[in-house]
C-alpha positions as CSV (number, residue, x, y, z in Angstrom):
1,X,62.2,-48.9,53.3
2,X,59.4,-49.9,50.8
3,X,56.6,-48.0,53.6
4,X,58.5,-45.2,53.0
5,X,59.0,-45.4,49.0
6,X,55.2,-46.0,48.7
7,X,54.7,-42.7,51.1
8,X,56.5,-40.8,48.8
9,X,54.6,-42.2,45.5
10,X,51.5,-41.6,47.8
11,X,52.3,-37.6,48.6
12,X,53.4,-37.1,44.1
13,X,50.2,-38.6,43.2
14,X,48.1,-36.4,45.7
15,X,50.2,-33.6,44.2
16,X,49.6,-34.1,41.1
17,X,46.0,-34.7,41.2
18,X,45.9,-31.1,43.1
19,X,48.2,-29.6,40.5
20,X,45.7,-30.8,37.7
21,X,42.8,-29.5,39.5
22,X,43.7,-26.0,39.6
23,X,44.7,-26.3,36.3
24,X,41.5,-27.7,35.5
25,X,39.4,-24.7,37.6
26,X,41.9,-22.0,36.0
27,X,40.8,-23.5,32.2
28,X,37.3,-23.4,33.5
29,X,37.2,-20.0,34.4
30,X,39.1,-18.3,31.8
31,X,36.5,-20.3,29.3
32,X,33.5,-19.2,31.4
33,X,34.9,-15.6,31.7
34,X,35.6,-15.6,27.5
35,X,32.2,-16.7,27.3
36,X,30.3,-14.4,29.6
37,X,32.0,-11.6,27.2
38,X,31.6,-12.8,24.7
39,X,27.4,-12.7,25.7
40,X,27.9,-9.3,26.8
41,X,29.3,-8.3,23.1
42,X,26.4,-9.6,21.5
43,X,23.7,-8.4,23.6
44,X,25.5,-5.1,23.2
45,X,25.8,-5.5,19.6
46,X,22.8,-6.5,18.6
47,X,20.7,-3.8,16.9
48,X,17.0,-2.8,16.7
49,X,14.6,-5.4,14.8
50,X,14.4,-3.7,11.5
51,X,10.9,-3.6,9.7
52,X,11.0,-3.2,5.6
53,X,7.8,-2.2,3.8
54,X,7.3,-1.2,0.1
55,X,4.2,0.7,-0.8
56,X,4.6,-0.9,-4.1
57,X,4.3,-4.6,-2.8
58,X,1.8,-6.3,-2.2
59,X,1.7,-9.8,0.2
60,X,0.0,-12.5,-1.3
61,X,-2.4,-15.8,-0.1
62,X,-5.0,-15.4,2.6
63,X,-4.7,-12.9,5.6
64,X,-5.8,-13.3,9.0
65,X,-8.0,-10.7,10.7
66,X,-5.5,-7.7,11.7
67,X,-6.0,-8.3,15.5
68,X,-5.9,-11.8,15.5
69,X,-2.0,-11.6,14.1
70,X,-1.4,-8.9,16.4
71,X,-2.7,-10.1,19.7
72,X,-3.8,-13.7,19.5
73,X,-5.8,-14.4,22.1
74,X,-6.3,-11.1,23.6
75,X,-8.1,-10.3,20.0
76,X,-12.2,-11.2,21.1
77,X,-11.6,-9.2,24.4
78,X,-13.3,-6.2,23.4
79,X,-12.4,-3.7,20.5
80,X,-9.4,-3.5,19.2
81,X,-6.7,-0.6,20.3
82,X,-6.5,1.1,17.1
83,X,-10.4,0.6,16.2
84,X,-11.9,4.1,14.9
85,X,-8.6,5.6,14.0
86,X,-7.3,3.3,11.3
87,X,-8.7,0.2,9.7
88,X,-5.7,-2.6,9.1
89,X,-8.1,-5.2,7.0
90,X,-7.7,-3.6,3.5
91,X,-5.3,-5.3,0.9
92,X,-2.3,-6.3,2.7
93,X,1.4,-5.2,1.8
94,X,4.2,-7.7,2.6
95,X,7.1,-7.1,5.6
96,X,10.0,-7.8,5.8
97,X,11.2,-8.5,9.5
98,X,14.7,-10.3,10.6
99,X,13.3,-13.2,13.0
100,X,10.1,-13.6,14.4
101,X,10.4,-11.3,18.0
102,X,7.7,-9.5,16.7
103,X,3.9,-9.7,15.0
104,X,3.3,-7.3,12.2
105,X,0.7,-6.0,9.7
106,X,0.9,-3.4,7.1
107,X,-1.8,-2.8,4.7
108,X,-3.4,-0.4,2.6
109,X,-5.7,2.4,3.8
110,X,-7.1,5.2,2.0
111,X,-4.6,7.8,0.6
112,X,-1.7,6.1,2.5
113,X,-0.3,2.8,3.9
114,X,-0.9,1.5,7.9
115,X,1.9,-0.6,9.7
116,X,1.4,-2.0,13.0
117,X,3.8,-4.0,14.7
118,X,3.6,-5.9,18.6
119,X,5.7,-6.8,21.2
120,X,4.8,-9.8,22.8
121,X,8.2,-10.9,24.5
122,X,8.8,-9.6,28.4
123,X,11.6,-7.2,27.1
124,X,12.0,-4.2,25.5
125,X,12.8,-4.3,21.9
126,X,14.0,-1.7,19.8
127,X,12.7,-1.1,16.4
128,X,13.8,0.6,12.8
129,X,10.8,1.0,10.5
130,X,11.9,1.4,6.3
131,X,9.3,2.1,4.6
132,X,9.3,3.2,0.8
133,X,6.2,5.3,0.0
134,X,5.1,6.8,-3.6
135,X,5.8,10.3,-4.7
136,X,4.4,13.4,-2.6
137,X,4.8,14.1,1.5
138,X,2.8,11.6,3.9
139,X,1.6,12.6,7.4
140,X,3.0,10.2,9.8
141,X,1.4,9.4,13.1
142,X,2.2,6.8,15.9
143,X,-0.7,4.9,18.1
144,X,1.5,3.4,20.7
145,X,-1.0,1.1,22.8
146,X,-0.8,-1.3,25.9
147,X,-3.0,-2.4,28.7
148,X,-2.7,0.5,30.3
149,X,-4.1,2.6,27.4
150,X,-2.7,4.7,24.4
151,X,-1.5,7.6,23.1
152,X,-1.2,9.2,19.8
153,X,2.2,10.8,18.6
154,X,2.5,13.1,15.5
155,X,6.3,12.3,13.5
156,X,7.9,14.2,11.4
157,X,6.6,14.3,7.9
158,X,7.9,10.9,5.7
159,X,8.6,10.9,1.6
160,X,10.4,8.9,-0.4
161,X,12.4,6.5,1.4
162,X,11.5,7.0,5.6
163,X,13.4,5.2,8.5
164,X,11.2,5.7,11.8
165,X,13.0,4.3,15.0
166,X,11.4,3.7,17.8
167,X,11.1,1.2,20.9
168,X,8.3,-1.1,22.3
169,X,7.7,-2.1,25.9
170,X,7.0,-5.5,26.3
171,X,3.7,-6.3,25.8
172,X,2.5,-3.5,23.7
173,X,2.0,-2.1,19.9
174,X,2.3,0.7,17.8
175,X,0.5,1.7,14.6
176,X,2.2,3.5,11.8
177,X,-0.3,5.2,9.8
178,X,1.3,7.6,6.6
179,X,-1.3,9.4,4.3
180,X,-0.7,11.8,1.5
181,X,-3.2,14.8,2.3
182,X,-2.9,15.8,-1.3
183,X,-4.9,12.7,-2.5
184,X,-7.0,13.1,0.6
185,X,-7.9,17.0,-0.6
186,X,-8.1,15.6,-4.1
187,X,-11.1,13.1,-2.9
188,X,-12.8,15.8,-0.9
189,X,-12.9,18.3,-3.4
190,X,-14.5,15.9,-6.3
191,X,-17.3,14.9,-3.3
192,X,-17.5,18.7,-3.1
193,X,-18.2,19.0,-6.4
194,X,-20.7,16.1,-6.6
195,X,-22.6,17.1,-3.6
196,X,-22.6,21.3,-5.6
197,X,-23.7,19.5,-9.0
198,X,-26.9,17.6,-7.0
199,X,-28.2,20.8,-5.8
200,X,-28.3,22.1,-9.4
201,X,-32.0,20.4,-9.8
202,X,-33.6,23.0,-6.4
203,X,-31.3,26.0,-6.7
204,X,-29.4,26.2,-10.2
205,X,-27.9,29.5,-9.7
206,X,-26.5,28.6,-6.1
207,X,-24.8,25.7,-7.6
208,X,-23.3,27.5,-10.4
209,X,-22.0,30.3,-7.8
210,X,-20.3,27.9,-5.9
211,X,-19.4,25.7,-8.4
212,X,-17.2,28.9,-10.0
213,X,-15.7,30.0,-6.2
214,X,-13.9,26.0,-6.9
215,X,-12.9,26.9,-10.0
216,X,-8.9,27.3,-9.4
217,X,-9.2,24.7,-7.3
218,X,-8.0,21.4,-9.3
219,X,-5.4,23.4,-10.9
220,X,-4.3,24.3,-7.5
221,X,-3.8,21.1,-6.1
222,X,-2.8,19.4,-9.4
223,X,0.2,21.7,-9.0
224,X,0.8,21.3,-5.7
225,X,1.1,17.7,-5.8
226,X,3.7,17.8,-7.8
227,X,5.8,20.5,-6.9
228,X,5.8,18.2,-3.5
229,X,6.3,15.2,-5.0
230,X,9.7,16.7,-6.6
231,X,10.4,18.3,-3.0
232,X,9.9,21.4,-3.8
233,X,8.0,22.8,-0.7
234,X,8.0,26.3,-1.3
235,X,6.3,26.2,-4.3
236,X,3.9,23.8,-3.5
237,X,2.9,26.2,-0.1
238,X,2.0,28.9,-2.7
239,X,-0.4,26.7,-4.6
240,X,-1.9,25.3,-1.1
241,X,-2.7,28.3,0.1
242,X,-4.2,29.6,-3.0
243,X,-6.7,26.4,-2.8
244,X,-7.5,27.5,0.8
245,X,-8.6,30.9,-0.1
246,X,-10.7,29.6,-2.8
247,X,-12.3,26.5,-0.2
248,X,-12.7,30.0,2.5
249,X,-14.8,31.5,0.1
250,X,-17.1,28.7,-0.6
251,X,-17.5,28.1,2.4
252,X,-19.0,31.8,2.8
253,X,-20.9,31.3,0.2
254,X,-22.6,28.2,1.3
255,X,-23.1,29.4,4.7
256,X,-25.0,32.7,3.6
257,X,-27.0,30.3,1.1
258,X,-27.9,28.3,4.3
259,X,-28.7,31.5,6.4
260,X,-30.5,33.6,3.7
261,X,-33.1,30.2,2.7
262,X,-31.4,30.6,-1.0
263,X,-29.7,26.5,-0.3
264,X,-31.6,23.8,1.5
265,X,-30.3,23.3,4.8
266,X,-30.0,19.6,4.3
267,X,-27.8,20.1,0.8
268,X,-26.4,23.0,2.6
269,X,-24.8,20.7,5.5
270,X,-23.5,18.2,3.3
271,X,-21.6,21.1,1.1
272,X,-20.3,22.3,4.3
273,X,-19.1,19.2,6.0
274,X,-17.1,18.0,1.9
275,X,-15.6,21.6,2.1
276,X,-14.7,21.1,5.9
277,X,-13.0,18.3,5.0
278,X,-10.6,19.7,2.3
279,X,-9.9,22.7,4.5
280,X,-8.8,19.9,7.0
281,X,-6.5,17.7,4.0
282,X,-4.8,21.6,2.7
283,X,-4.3,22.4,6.0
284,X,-2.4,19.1,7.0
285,X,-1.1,19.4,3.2
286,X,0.4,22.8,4.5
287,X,2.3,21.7,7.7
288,X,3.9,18.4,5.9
289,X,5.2,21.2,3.4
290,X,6.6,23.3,6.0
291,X,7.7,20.3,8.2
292,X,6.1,21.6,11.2
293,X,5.5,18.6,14.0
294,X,2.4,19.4,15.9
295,X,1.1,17.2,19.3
296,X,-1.4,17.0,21.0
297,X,-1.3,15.3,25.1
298,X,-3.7,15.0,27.7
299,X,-2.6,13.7,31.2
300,X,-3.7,14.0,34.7
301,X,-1.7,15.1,37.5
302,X,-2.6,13.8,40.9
303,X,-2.8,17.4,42.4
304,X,-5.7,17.8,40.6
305,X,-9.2,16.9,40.5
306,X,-10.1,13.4,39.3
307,X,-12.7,14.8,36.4
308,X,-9.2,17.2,35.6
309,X,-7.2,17.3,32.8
310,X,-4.0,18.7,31.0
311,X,-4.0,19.5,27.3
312,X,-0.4,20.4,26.5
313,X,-0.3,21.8,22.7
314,X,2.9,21.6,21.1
315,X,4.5,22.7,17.7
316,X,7.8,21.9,16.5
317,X,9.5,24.0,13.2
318,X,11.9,21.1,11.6
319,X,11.5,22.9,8.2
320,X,13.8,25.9,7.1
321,X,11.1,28.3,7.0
322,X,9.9,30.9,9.7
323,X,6.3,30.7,11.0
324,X,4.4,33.6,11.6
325,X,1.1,34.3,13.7
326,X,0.9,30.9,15.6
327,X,-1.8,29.8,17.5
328,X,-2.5,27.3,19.8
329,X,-5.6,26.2,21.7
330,X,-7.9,23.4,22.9
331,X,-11.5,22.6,22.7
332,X,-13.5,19.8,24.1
333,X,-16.7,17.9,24.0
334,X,-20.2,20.0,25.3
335,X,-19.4,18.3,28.8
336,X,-15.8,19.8,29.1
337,X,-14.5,23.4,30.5
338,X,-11.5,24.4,29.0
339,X,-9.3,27.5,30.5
340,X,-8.2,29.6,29.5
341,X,-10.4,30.0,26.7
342,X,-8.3,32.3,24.6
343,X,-5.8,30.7,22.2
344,X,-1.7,31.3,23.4
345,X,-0.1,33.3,20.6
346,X,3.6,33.2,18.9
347,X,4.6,36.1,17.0
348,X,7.2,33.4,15.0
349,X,8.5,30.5,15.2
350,X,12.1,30.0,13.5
351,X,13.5,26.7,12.2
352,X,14.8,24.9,15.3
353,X,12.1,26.1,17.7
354,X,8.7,25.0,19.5
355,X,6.0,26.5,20.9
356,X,3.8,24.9,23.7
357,X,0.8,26.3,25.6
358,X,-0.9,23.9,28.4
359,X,-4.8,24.3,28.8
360,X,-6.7,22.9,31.8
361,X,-9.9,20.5,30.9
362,X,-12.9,19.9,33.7
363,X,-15.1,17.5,32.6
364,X,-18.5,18.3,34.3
365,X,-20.4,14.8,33.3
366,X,-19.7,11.7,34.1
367,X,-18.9,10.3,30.6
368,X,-15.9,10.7,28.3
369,X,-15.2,13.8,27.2
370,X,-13.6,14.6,23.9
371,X,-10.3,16.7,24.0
372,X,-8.6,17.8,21.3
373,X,-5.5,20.5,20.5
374,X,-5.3,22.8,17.7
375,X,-2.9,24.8,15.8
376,X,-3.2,27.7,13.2
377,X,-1.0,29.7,11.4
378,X,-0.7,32.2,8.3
379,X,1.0,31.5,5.3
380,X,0.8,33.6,1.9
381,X,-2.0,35.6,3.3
382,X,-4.3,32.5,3.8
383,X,-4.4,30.8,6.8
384,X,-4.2,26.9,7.5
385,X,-5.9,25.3,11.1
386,X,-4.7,21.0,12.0
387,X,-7.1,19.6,14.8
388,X,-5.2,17.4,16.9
389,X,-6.7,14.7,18.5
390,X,-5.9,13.5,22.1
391,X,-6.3,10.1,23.3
């Protein structure tokens, strides 16, 4: 009687215990399941690492060398990615990041600010760059760059308050660079004008003849400046243009000084190459104005030759204004071939649309050969010509 009794305890209590264990594994699960959502909901959630950057503030104590806070010990192998095209050592502005996934540095560069930021997790990590720039329009380019090299990408134009998304593989940068080709015009024409007034002591009367060709010039770009800084683009094109007609003509004139023995050829070239360098600031003045979004590529296909290469020249219209007469063509270093040789030609291009032409580029030395695209339009009877650099 009592083996049986204790039989029966024996069979409840292993019962039980079983009874608590699936109870036990069912709690598990459900808790491990509400958890493994619950993970999902946040990595689904979770947004871009947002980047804040005002123009108007500046960071404060001592600064490491840009590529040191960048890429740590990668810095002393060689030069840095973004060496040649922007220089991130000037007076440093403060960012504002949300946690510490990334390395940045923003600092001041002539007529504009530079922001670089780096990736050095093994994911990828989206990014929102705010950036708060002074009054006028700002060319804004991206150098994304990696072990395996770098590219260049032309934005649309930023003013004001700019948001720039983007994302970053792991292990990799990018370089923000905005600046305001309205100071950067500004600059070249006073070194226009300094380099005019030193060849008044050999040739007085060529100075004063191309001293008076620049005369509409600062009134020109005083006005443009701000009819863009109050974003009014349409006005502003009309005084742009006006300056480029007026930087055309000096340009004539110093080049049939040059030819004709009347201007040095030494004062002659550095006139030419000031002047050249405003044309280049009014002309990048004129397609922030017009919000035109020019690139510039070169890849290599594997069905071609190894010393072969593909410029691909590309224009966007995000403006509300139609483009007439567009041009676009490639040109390379003395060592590189580029067909066809003719620029392709758009009769307009409407708000909304792009225009791409693809040139072929045979490098016939050994050594690096410099490509670059270029775009040229007319506007108000003047025209306006961008270089594009590829990397």
């Amino acid at each position: 009687m009592l083996g049986k009794r204790a039989s029966r305890t024996l069979v409840r209590e292993v019962a039980s215990a079983v009874l608590l264990a699936l109870a036990a594994s069912v709690v598990l699960l459900s808790t491990l399941r509400n958890s493994q959502q619950e993970t999902s909901h946040e990595l689904t959630v979770a947004g871009p690492v947002l980047l804040r950057v005002d123009a108007a503030r500046e960071a404060q104590g001592p600064h490491e060398q840009a590529s040191v806070v960048l890429l740590g010990d990668a810095a002393g192998r060689g030069e840095a990615p973004w060496h040649g095209w922007v220089w991130l050592d000037g007076p440093r502005l403060e960012v504002e990041t949300e946690g510490n996934a990334v390395r940045t540095v923003a600092a001041r560069i002539p007529y504009g600010v530079a922001i670089a930021v780096y990736n050095p997790t093994e994911s990828p990590l989206p990014l929102r760059l705010s950036v708060t720039l002074p009054g006028g329009r700002y060319v804004a380019e991206r150098l994304v760059f990696s072990d395996g090299g770098k590219r260049l990408e032309r934005l649309q134009c930023a003013r004001g308050h700019s948001e720039k998304p983007g994302m970053l593989p792991p292990a990799s940068g990018a370089v923000y660079r905005f600046t305001n080709p309205m100071a950067r015009a500004s600059a070249a024409y006073r070194r226009s004008m300094q380099r005019i007034f030193e060849l008044r002591s050999v040739r007085a009367d060529q100075a004063r003849k191309l001293g008076a060709s620049l005369h509409e010039c600062p009134w020109n770009l005083t006005r443009g400046s701000a009819a863009l800084a109050r974003s009014d683009p349409r006005e502003a094109l009309s005084y742009i243009h006006r300056a480029l007609l007026t930087v055309r003509h000096a340009q004539a004139l110093c080049s049939n000084g040059v030819g004709l023995r009347r201007i040095p050829r030494r004062s002659g070239e550095q006139i030419a190459a000031e002047l050249d360098e405003l044309e280049a600031a009014l002309g990048e003045a004129s397609v922030t104005a017009l919000d035109l979004v020019p690139s510039a590529t070169r890849q290599h296909s594997p069905e071609d030759a190894p010393n072969v290469w593909r410029v691909c020249v590309t224009v966007r219209n995000a403006g509300t204004e139609s483009i007439a007469a567009i041009r676009l063509w490639a040109t390379g270093s003395s060592d590189c071939k580029i067909e066809p040789v003719d620029a392709a030609v758009f009769d307009v291009l409407r708000p909304g649309q792009a225009a791409s032409a693809t040139f072929k580029a045979t490098v016939e030395t050994d050594g690096p050969c410099e490509l670059a695209g270029h775009l040229a339009y007319v506007r108000k009877n003047a025209p306006a010509h961008v270089r594009l650099p590829c990397f």
